[in-house]
C-alpha positions as CSV (number, residue, x, y, z in Angstrom):
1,X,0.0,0.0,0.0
2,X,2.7,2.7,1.1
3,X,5.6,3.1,-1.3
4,X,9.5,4.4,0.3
5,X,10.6,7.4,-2.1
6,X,13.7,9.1,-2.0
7,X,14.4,12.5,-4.0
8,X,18.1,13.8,-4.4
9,X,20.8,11.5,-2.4
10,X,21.3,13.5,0.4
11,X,17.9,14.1,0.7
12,X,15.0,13.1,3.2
13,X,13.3,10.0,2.6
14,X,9.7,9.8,3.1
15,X,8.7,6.6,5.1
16,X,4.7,6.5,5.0
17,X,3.5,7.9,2.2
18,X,0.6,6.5,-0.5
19,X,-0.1,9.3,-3.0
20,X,3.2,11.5,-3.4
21,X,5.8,10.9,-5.4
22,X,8.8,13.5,-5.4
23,X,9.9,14.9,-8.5
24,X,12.5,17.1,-7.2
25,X,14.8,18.2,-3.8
26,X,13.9,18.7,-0.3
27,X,17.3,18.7,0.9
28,X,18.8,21.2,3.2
29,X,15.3,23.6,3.3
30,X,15.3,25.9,5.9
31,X,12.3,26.5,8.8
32,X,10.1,25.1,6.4
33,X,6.6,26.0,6.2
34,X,3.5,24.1,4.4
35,X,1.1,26.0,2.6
36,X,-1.8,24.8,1.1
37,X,-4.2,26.6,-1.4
38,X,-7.1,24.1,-3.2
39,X,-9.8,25.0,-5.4
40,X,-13.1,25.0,-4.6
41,X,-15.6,26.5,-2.7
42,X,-13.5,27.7,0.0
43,X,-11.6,29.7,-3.1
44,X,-14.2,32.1,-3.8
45,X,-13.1,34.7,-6.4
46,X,-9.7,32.6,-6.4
47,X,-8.4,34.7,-3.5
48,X,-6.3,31.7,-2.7
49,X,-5.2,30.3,-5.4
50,X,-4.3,33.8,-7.0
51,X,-2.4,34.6,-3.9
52,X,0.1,30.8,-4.1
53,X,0.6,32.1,-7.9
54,X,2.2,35.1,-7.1
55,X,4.2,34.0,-4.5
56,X,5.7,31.8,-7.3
57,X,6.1,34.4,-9.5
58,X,7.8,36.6,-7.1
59,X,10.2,34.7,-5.4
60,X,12.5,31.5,-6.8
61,X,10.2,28.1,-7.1
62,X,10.6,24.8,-8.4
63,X,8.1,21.6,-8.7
64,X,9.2,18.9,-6.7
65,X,6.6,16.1,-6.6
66,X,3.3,15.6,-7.6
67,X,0.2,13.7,-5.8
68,X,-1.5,11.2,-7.5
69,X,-4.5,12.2,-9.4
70,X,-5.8,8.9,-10.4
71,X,-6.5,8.1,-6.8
72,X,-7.7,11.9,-5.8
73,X,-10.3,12.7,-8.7
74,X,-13.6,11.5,-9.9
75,X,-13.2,12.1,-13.9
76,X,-16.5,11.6,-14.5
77,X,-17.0,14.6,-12.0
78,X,-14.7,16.5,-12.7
79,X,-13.6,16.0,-16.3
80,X,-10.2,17.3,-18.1
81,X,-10.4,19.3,-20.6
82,X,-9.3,18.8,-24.4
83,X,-9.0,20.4,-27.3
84,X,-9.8,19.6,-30.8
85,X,-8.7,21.3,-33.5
86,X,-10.1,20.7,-37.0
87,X,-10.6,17.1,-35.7
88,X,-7.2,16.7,-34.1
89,X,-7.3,15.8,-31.1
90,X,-5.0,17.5,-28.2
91,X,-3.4,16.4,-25.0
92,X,-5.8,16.0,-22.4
93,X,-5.2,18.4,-19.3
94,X,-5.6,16.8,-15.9
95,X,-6.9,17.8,-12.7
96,X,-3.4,17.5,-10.4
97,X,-2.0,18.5,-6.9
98,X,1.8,19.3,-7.1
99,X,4.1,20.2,-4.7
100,X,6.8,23.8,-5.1
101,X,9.4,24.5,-3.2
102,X,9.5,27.9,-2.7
103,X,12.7,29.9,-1.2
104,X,12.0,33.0,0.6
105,X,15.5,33.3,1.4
106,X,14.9,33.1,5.3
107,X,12.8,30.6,5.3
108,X,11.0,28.0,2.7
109,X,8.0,27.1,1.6
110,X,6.4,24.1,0.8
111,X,3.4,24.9,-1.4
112,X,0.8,22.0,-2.2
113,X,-1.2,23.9,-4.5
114,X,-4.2,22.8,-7.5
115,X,-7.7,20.9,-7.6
116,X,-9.1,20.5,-4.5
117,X,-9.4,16.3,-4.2
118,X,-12.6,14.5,-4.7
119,X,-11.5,11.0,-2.9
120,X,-8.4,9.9,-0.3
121,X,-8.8,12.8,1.5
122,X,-7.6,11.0,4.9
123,X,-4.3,9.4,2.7
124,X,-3.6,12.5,1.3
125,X,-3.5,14.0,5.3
126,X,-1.2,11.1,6.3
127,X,1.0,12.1,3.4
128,X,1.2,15.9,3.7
129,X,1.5,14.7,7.9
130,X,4.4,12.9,6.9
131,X,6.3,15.3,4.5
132,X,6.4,17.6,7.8
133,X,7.8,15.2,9.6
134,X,10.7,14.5,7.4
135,X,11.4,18.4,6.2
136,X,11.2,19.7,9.7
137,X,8.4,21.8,9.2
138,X,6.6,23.5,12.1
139,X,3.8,26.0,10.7
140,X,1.2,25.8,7.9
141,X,-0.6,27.9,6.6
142,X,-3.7,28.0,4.4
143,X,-5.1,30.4,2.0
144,X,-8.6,30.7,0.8
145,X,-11.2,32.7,0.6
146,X,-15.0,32.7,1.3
147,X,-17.9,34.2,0.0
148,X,-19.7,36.8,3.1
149,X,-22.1,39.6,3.2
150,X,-19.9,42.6,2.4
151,X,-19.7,44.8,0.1
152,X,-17.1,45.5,-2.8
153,X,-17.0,48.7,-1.8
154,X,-15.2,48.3,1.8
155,X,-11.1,46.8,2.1
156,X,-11.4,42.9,2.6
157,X,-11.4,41.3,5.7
158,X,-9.3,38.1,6.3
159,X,-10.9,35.5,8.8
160,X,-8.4,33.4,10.0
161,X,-8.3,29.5,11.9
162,X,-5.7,28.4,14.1
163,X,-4.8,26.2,16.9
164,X,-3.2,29.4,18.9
165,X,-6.1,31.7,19.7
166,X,-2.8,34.7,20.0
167,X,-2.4,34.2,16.3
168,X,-6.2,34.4,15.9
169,X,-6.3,37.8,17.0
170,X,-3.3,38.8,16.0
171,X,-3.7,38.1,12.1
172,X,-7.2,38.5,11.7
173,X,-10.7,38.6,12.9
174,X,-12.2,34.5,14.2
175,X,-15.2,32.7,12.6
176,X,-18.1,32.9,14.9
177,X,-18.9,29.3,15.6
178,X,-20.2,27.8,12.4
179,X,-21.4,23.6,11.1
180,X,-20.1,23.7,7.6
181,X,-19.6,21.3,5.2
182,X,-15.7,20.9,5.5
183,X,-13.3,21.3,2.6
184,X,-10.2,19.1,2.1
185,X,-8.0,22.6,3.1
186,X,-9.3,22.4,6.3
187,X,-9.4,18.8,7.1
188,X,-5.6,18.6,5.7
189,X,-5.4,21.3,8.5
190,X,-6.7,19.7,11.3
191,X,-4.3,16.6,10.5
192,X,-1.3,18.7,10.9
193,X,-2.7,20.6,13.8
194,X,-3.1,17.1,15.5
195,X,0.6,16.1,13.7
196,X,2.1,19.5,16.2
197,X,2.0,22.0,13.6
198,X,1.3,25.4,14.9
199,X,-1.6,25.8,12.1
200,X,-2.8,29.3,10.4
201,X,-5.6,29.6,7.9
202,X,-6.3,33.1,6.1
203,X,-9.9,33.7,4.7
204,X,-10.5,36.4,2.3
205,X,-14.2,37.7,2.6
206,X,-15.5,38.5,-0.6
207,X,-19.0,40.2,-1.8
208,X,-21.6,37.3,-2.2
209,X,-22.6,38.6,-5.6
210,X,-19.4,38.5,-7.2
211,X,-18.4,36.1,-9.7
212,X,-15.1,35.7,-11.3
213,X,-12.0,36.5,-10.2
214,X,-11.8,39.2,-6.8
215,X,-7.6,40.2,-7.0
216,X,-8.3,42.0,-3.3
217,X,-9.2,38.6,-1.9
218,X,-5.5,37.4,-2.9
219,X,-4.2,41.0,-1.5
220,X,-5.6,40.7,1.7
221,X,-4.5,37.5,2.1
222,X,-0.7,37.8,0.8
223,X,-0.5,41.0,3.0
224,X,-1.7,39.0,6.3
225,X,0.9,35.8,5.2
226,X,3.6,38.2,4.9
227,X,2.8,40.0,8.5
228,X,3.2,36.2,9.9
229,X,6.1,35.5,7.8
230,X,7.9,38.9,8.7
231,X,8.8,39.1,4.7
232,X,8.3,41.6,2.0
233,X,5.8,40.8,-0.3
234,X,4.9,42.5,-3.6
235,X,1.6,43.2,-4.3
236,X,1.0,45.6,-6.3
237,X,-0.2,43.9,-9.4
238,X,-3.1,42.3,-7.7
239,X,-3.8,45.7,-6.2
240,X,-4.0,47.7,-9.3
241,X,-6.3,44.6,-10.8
242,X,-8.3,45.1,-7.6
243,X,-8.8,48.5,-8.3
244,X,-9.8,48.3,-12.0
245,X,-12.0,45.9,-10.9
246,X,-13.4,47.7,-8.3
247,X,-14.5,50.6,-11.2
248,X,-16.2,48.0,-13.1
249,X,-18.6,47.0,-10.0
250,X,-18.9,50.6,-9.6
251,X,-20.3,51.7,-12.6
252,X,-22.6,48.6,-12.4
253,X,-24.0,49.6,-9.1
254,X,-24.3,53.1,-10.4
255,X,-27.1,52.1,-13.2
256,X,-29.4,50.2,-10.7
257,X,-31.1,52.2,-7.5
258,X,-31.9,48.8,-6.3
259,X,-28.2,47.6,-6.5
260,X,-26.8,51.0,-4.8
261,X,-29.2,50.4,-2.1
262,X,-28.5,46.8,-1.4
263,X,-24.9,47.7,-1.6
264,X,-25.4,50.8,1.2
265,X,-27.4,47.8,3.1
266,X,-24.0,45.7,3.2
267,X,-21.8,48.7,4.4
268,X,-23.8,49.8,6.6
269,X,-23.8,45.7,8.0
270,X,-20.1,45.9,7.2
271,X,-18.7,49.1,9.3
272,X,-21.3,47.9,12.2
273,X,-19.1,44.6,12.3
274,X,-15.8,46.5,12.1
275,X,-16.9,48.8,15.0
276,X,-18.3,45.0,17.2
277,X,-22.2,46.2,16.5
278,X,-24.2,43.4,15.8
279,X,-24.5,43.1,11.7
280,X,-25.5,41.3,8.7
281,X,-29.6,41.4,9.6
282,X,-31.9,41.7,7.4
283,X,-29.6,41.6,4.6
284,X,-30.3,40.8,0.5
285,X,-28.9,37.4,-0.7
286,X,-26.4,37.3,-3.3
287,X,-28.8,35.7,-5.7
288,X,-30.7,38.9,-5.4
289,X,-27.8,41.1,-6.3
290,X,-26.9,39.4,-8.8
291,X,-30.0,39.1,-10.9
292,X,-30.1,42.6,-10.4
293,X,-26.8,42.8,-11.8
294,X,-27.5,40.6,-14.8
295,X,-30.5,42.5,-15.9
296,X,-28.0,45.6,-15.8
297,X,-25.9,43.7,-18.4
298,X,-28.5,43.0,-21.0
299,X,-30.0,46.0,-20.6
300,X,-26.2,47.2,-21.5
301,X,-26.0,44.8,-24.3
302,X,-29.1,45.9,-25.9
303,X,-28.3,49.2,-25.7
């Protein structure tokens, strides 16, 4: 069942492990920490995701294994995509979960980053369990983002988890107590909070009526990682993309008295919960902004 891999010859050697295979190095990383950042629904407006990308961009990065796909996706659910071209066929392009090393100079990172996994969920824990064991790490650290009742109009607030309720308050604002459906993220995070891990998960909260991409969510969230980190992070592209984006929601609004008024509704909720007044009653659903905002569109369209 469990296979023995060894990377480079003076690397570790990973005892336990069923679903990674290495592909590169881990040798000689220093005060490494695991970050994870899935897909999903706990990646609303790919605030997480978004945020992992440029932190390969930005600093040096290489792929050093890769986590079995056959055993971690439903196809059938979640199908790769092809393309044909005049009848030629193309390559098909999986669903995967790789692993980058990531050198921040004073420390490293070990980013699992890609489709959030249908199946082995509890295998894939034991695995990313182990690969802490081995490297020495000590922290992870989880980015995502959720959707909330807020507005587009406000900064974005990062809800974090943790094991340490210092680091709770320190780096963001805690989940009130909440049944969800869990993602693998979280679960992955639990396993390496009961592994020792001292465990940090950063939430983006982005409007509810939002679709696509939201480049504050991944601001927010780099900003808070790189307060934890003590490190120097660039973001300045994802804040100018926030900020374009932020005009086109704008003028939106502006057409629509009923959008501008549910939007005054969510500040309003908003800057109560920033001050600790009670919020978020009474408030329209997401579905109801955004029918309002695709009526805006077509009218648009047919003018």
């Amino acid at each position: 069942m469990y296979e023995r891999i060894t990377c480079a010859p003076r690397g570790p050697t990973l005892g336990r492990v069923d679903l990674l295979s290495l592909t590169g190095s881990l040798d000689a990383v220093v005060d490494p920490i695991i970050v994870l950042a899935f897909d999903g629904w706990t990646d609303a407006g790919r605030g997480g995701t978004l945020a992992a990308e440029r932190l390969r961009e930005l600093w040096p990065s290489e792929p050093v294994g890769r986590f079995d796909g056959d055993r971690l996706y439903d196809y059938r659910d979640r199908r790769p995509s092809l393309t044909i071209d005049e009848g030629v066929l193309g390559d098909p392009e999986w669903p995967s979960l790789t692993l980058h090393r990531i050198d921040l100079r004073t420390t490293h990172l070990l980013l699992i980053e890609g489709n959030e996994p249908d199946l082995s969920w509890r295998a894939l824990c034991a695995d990313v369990s182990e690969l802490a064991l081995v490297t020495g790490a000590t922290r992870y650290v989880g980015f995502g983002a959720v959707p909330a009742p807020v507005p587009h109009t406000r900064p974005v607030l990062v809800t974090t988890t943790s094991n340490r309720p210092d680091l709770v308050s320190r780096i963001g604002a805690p989940h009130v107590r909440l049944v969800v459906p869990a993602s693998c993220q979280v679960v992955v995070e639990t396993a390496l909070r009961d592994a020792g891990l001292l465990t940090l998960g950063l939430w983006a909260r982005i409007p509810h009526y939002v679709a696509g991409e939201y480049p504050a969510a991944a601001a927010a969230v780099l900003r808070a990682f790189a307060d934890y980190v003590e490190v120097d992070i660039d973001t300045s592209d994802l804040t100018s993309a926030a900020l374009e984006h932020r005009d086109q929601l704008d003028l939106a609004a502006r057409a629509s008295d009923e959008i501008r008024e549910h939007i005054e509704r969510l500040e309003r909720g908003y800057d109560e919960d920033v001050t600790g007044l009670s919020a978020f009653m009474d408030l329209p659903t997401g579905d109801e902004i955004a029918a309002e905002l695709e009526r805006f569109l077509r009218r648009q369209d047919r003018s």
